[in-house]
Backbone bond lengths (Angstrom), bond angles and torsions (degrees), N, CA, C in turn:
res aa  C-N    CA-C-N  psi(-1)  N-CA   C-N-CA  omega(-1)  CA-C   N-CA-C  phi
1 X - - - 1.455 - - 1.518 107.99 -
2 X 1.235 128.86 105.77 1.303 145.04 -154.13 1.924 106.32 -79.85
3 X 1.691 87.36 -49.04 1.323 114.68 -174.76 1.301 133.70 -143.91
4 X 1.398 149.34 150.93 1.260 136.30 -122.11 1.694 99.73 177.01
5 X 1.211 97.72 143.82 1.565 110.09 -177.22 1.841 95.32 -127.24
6 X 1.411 94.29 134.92 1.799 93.44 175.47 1.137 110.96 -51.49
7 X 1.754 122.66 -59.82 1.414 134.23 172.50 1.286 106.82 -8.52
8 X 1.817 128.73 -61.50 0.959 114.22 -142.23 1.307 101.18 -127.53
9 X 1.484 121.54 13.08 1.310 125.52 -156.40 2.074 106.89 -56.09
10 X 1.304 104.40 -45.26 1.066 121.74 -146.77 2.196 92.19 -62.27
11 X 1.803 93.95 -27.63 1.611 87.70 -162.01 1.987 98.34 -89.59
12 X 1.364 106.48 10.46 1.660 105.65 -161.60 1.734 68.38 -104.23
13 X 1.008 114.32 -61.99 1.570 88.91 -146.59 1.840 101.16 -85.22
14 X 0.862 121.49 58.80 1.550 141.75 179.34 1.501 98.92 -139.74
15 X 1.236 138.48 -64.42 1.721 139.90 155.69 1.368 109.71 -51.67
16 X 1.747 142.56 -10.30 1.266 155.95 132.12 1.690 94.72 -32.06
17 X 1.587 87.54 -87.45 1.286 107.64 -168.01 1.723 129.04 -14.99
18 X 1.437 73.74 -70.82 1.839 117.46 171.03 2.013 106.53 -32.46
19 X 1.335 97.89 -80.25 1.482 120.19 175.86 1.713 103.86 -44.57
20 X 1.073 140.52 -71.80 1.485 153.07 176.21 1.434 105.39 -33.47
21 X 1.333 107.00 -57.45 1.830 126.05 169.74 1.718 114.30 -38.81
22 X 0.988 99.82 -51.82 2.050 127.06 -164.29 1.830 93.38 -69.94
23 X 1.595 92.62 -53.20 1.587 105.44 -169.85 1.819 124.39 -71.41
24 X 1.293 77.43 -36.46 1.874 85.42 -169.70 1.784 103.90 -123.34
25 X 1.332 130.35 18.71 1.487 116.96 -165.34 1.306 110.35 63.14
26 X 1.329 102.58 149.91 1.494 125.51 -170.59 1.918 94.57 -70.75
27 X 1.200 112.64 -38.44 2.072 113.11 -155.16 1.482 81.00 -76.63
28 X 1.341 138.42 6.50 1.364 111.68 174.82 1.542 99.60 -120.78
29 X 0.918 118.70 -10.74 1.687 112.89 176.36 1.765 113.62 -72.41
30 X 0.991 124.26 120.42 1.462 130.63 -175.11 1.888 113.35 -134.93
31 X 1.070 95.74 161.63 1.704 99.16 -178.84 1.518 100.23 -51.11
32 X 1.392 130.39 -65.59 1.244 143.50 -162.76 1.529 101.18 -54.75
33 X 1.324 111.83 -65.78 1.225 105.62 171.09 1.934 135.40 -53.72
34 X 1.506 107.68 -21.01 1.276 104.98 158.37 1.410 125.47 -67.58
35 X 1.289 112.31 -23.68 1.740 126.56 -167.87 1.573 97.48 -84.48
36 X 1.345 129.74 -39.61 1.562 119.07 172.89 1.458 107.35 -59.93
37 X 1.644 109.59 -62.45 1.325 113.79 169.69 1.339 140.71 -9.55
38 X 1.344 96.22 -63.23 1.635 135.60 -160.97 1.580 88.67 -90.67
39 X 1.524 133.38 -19.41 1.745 111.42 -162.90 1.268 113.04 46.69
40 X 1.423 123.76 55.13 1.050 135.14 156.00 1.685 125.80 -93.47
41 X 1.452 130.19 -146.54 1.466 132.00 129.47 1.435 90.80 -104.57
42 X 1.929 84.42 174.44 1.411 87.13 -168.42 1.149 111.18 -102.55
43 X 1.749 131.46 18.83 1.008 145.98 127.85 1.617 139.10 -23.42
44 X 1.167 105.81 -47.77 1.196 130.55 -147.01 1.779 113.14 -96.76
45 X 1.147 111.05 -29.71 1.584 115.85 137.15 1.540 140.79 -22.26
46 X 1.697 91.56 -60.89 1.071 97.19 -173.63 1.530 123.52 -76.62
47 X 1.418 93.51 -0.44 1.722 77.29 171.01 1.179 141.96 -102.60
48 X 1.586 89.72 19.77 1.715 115.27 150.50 1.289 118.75 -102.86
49 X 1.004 119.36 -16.96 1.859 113.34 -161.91 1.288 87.55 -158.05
50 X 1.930 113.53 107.47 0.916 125.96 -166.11 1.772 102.72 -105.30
51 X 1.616 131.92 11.23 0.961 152.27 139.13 1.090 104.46 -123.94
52 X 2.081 84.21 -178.14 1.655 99.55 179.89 1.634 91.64 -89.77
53 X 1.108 161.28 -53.85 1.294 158.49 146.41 1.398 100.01 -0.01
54 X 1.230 143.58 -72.11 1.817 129.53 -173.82 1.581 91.51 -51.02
55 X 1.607 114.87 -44.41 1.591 91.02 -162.05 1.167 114.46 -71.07
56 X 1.008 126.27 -32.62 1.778 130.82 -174.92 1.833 89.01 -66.08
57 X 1.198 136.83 -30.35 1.346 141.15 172.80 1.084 131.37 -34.14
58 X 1.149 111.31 -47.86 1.467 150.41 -132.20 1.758 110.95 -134.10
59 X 1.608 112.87 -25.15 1.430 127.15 163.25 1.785 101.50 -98.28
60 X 1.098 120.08 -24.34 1.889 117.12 175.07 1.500 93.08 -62.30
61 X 1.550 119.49 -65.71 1.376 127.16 -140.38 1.654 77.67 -74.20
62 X 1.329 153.40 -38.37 1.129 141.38 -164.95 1.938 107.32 -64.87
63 X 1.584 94.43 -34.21 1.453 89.39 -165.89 1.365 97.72 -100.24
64 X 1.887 138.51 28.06 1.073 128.45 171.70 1.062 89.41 -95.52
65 X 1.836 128.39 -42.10 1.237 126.40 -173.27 1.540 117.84 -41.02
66 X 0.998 116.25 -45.52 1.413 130.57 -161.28 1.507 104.46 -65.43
67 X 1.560 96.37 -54.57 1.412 114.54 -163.20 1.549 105.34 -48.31
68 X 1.510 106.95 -55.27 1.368 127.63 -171.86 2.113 103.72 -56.81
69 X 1.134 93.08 -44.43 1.209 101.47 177.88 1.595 116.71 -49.92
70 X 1.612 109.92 -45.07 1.180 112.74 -176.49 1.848 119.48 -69.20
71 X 1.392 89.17 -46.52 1.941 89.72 175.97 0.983 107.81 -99.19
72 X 1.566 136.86 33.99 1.739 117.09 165.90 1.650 97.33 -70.66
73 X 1.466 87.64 170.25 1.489 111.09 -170.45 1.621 93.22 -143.45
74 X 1.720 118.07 123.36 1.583 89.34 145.74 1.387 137.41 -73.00
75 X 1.397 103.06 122.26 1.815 104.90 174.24 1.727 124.00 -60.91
76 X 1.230 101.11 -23.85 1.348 110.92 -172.70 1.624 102.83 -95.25
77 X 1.337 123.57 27.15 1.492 144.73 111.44 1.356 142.79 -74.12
78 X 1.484 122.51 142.64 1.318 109.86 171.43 1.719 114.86 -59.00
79 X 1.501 100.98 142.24 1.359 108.23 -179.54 1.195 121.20 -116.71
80 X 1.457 109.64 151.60 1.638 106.64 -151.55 1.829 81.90 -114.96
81 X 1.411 115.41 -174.85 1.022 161.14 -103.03 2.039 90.12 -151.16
82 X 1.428 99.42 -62.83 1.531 111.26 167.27 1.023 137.10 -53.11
83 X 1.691 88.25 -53.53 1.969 101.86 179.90 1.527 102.66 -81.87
84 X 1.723 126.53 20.56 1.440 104.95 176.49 1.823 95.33 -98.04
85 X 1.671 119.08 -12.52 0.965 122.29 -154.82 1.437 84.31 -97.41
86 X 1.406 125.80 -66.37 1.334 111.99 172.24 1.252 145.54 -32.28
87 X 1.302 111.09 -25.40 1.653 139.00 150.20 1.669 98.66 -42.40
88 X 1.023 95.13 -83.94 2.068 87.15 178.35 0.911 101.44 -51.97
89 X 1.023 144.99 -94.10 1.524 131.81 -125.88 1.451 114.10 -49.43
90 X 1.895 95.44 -36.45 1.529 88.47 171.55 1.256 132.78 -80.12
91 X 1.578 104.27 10.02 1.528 114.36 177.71 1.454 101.61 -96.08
92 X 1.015 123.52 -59.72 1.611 123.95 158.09 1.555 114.40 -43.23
93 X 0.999 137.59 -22.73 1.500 132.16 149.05 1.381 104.56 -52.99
94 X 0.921 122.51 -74.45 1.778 144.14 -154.70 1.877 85.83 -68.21
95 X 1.209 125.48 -7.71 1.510 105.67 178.61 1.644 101.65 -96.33
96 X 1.242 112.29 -25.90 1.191 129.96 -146.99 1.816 91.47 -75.90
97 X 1.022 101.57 -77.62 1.278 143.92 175.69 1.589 111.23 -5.27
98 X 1.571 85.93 -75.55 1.636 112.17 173.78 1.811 117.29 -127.93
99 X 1.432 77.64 81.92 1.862 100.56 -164.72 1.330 97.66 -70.41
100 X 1.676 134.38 -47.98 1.312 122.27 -177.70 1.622 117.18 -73.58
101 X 1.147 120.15 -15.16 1.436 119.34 166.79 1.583 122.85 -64.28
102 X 1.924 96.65 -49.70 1.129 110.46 168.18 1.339 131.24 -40.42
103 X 1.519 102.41 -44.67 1.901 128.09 173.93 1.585 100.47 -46.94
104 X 1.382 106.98 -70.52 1.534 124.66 173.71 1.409 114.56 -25.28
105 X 1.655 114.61 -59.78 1.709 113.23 -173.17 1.059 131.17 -82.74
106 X 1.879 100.80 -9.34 1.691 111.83 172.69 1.045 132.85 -124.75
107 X 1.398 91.63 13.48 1.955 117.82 -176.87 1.892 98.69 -86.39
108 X 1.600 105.99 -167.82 0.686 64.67 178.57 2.006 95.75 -153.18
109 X 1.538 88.23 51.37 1.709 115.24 146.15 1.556 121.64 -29.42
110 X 0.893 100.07 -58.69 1.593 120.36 -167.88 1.630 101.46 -71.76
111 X 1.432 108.50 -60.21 1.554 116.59 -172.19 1.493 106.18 88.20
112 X 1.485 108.00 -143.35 1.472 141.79 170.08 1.592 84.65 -41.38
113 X 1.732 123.63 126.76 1.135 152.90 144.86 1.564 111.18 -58.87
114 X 1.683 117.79 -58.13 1.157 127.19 -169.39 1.773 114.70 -40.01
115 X 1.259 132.70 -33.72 1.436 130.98 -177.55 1.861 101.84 -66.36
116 X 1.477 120.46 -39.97 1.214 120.74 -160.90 1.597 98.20 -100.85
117 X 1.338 129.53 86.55 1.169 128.35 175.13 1.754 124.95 -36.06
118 X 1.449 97.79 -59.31 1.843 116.17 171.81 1.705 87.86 -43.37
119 X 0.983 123.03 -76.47 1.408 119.14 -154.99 1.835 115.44 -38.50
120 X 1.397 77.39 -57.18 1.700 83.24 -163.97 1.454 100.70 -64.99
121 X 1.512 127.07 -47.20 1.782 112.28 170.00 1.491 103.52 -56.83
122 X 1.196 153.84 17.52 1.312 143.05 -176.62 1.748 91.50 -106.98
123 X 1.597 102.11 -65.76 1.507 100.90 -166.11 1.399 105.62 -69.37
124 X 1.433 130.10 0.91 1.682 118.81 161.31 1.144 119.68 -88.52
125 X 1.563 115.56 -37.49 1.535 108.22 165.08 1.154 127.83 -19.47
126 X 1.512 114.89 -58.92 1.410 123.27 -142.33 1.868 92.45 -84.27
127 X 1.262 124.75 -31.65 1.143 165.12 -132.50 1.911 91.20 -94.32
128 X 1.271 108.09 -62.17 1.919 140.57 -139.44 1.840 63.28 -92.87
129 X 1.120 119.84 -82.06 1.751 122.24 -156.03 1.578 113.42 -33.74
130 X 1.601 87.54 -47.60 1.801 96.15 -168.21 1.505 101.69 -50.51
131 X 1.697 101.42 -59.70 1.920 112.66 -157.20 1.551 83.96 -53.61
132 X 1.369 124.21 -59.27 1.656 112.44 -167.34 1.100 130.20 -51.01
133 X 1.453 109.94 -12.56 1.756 124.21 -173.46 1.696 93.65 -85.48
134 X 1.700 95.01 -57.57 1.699 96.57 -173.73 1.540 123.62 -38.56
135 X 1.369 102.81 -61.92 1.231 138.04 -166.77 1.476 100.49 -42.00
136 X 1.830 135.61 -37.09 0.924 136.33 165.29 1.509 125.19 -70.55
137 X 1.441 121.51 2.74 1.285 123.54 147.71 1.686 127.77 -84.50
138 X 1.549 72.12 -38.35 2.171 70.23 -162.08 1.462 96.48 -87.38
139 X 1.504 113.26 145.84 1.742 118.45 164.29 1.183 112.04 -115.94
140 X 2.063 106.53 82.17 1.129 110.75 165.49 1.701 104.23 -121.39
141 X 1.383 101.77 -152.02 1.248 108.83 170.65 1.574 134.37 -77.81
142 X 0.782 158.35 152.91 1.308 145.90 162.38 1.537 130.79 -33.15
143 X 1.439 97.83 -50.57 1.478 94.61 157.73 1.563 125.94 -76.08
144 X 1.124 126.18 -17.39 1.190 129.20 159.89 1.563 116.62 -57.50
145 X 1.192 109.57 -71.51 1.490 112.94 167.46 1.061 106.77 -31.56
146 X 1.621 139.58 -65.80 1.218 121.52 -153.84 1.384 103.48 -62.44
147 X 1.377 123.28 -73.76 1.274 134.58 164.35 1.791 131.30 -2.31
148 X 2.141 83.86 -37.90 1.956 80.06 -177.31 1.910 80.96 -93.75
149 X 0.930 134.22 -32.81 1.561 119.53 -160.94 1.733 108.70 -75.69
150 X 1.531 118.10 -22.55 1.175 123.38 171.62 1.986 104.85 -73.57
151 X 1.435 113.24 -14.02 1.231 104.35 -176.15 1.759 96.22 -79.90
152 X 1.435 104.46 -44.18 1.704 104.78 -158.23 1.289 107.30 -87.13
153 X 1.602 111.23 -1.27 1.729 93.55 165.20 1.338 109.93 -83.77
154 X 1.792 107.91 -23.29 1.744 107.55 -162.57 1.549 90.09 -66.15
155 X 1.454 137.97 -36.29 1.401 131.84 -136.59 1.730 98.02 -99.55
156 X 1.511 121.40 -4.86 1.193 138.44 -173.49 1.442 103.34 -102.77
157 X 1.534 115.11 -53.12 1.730 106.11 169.94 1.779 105.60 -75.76
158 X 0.914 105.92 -4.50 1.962 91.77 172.63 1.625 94.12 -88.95
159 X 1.280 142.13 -13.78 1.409 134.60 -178.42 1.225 102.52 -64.63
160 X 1.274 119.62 -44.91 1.600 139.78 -144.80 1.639 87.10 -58.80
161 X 1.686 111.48 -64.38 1.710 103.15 -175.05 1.088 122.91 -70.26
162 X 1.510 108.45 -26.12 1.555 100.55 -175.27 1.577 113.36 -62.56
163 X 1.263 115.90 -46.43 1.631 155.05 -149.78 2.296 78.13 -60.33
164 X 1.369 88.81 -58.99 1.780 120.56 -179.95 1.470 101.99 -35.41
165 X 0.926 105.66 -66.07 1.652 112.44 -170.97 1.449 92.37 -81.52
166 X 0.914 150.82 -14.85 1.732 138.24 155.46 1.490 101.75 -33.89
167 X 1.275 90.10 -82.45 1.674 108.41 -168.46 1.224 129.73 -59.74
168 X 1.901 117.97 1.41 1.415 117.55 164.79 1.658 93.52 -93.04
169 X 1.240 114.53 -53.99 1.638 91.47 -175.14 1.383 114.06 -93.00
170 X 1.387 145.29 27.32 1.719 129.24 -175.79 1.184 83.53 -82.14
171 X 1.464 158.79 53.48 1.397 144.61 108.11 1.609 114.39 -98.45
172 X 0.768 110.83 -7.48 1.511 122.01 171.00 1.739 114.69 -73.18
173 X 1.178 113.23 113.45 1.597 92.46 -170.65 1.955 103.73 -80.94
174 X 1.567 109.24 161.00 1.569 94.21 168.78 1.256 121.74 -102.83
175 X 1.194 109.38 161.56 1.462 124.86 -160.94 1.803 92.32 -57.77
176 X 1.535 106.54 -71.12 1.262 134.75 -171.79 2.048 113.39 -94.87
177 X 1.425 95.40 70.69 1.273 72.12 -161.02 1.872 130.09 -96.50
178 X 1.684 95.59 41.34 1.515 121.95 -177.08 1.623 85.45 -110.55
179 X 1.029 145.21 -53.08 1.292 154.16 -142.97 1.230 101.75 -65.80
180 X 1.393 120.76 -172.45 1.500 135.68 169.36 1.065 124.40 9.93
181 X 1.663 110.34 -176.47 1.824 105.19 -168.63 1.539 128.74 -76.14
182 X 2.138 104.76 -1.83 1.266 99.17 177.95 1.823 135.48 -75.43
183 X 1.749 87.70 -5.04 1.179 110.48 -154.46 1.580 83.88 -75.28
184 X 1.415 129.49 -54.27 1.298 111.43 -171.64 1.205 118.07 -97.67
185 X 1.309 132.36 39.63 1.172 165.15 -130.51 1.586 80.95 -130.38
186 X 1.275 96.26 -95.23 2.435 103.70 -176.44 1.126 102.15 -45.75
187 X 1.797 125.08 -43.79 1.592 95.38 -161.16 1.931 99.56 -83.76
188 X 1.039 109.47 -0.89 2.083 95.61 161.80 1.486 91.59 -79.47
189 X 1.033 139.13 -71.79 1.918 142.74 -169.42 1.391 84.79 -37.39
190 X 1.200 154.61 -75.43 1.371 131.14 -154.29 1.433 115.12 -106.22
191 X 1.446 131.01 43.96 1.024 147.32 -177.83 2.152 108.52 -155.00
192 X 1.193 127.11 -25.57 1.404 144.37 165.61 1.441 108.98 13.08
193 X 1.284 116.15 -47.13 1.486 120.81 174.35 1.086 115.71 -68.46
194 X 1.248 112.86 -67.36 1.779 137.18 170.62 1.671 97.13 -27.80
195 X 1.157 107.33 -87.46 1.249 116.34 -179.21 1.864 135.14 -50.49
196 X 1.152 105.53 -21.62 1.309 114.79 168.82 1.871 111.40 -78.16
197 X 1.552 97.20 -38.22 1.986 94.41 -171.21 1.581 81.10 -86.51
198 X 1.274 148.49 19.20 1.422 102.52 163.89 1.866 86.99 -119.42
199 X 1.360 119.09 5.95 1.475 114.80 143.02 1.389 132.00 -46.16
200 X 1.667 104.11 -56.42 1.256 131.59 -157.16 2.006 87.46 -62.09
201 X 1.504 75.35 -73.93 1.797 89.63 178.39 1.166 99.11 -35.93
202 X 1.163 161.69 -105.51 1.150 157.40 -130.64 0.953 123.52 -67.88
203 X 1.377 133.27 -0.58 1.412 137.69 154.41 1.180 116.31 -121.45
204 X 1.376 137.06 26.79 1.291 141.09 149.75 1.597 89.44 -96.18
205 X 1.245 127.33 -38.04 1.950 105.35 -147.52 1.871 84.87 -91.65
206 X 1.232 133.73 -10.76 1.474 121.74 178.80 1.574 120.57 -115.90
């Protein structure tokens, strides 16, 4: 960051933040280190992010924004069946993508949400949209709903690593490659659609 306006300092070096995070892991991003970064002093940080905990805060709630951004759906549309699957994938995109951010918003650095208000309405957003999208398929109860949509987000963020470890070794050939869980590991990675709507399906129809 070359140059900087006070006005806006606080949202540049948070998209600082952000970028540094993606690039180098979150355990190496620190106040001090945003202020070299940023061509700042190394003062001058802190008077947004009075730890390194607000800052990692403050780069989560940036990357819930996004996240949310990527799979909203309007609800106050009819909802299909498609766009619940498309919802993942683009959440599993968005894990893929920016895997060390991802680490950041579901790790658990941060901890307790409750001190950082932005955050925690950030990581429900994304959260509040899905169940509301779901919820217009299945005709159960409320607690049911929650219950089946808390199943298909858990089974959508467990893709995220598996999906993860695809893509460091799918050049790697396997030893055994009928065996173990990597084997059906690629054929969901090269099947994702396929395999997600007969997810979807299967936990809306039970």
């Amino acid at each position: 960051m070359e140059n900087y306006h006070h006005g806006n300092l606080k949202e540049e070096l948070i998209n600082c933040a952000s970028a540094m995070c993606e690039r180098d892991g979150y355990t190496k991003l620190s106040i001090r280190s945003l202020a070299k970064e940023s061509n700042v002093s190394q003062t001058a940080p802190y008077r947004h992010f009075k730890t390194k905990k607000d800052l990692y805060a403050a780069v989560s709630t940036n990357g819930f924004n996004k996240l949310s951004k990527a799979i909203h759906v309007d609800v106050d549309k009819k909802i299909t069946k498609k766009q619940i699957v498309d919802m993942a994938i683009k959440y599993i995109e968005f894990g893929l993508k920016n895997a060390n951010t991802y680490d950041l918003m579901f790790g658990t650095a941060v901890g307790n949400f409750s001190p950082y208000p932005e955050l925690l309405q950030s990581a429900n957003s994304s959260y509040d949209n899905f169940k509301s999208s779901f919820s217009k398929l299945a005709n159960d109860s409320d607690e049911v709903i929650a219950f089946k949509c808390i199943t298909l987000w858990s089974m959508v963020h467990g893709l995220v690593g598996i999906l993860r470890k695809v893509q460091v070794i799918e050049n790697e050939p396997l030893m055994n490659p009928e065996d173990g869980p990597m084997s059906s590991a690629f054929m969901i990675a090269n099947n994702l659609e396929d395999h997600l709507d007969k997810v979807v399906t299967g936990i809306i129809k039970n």
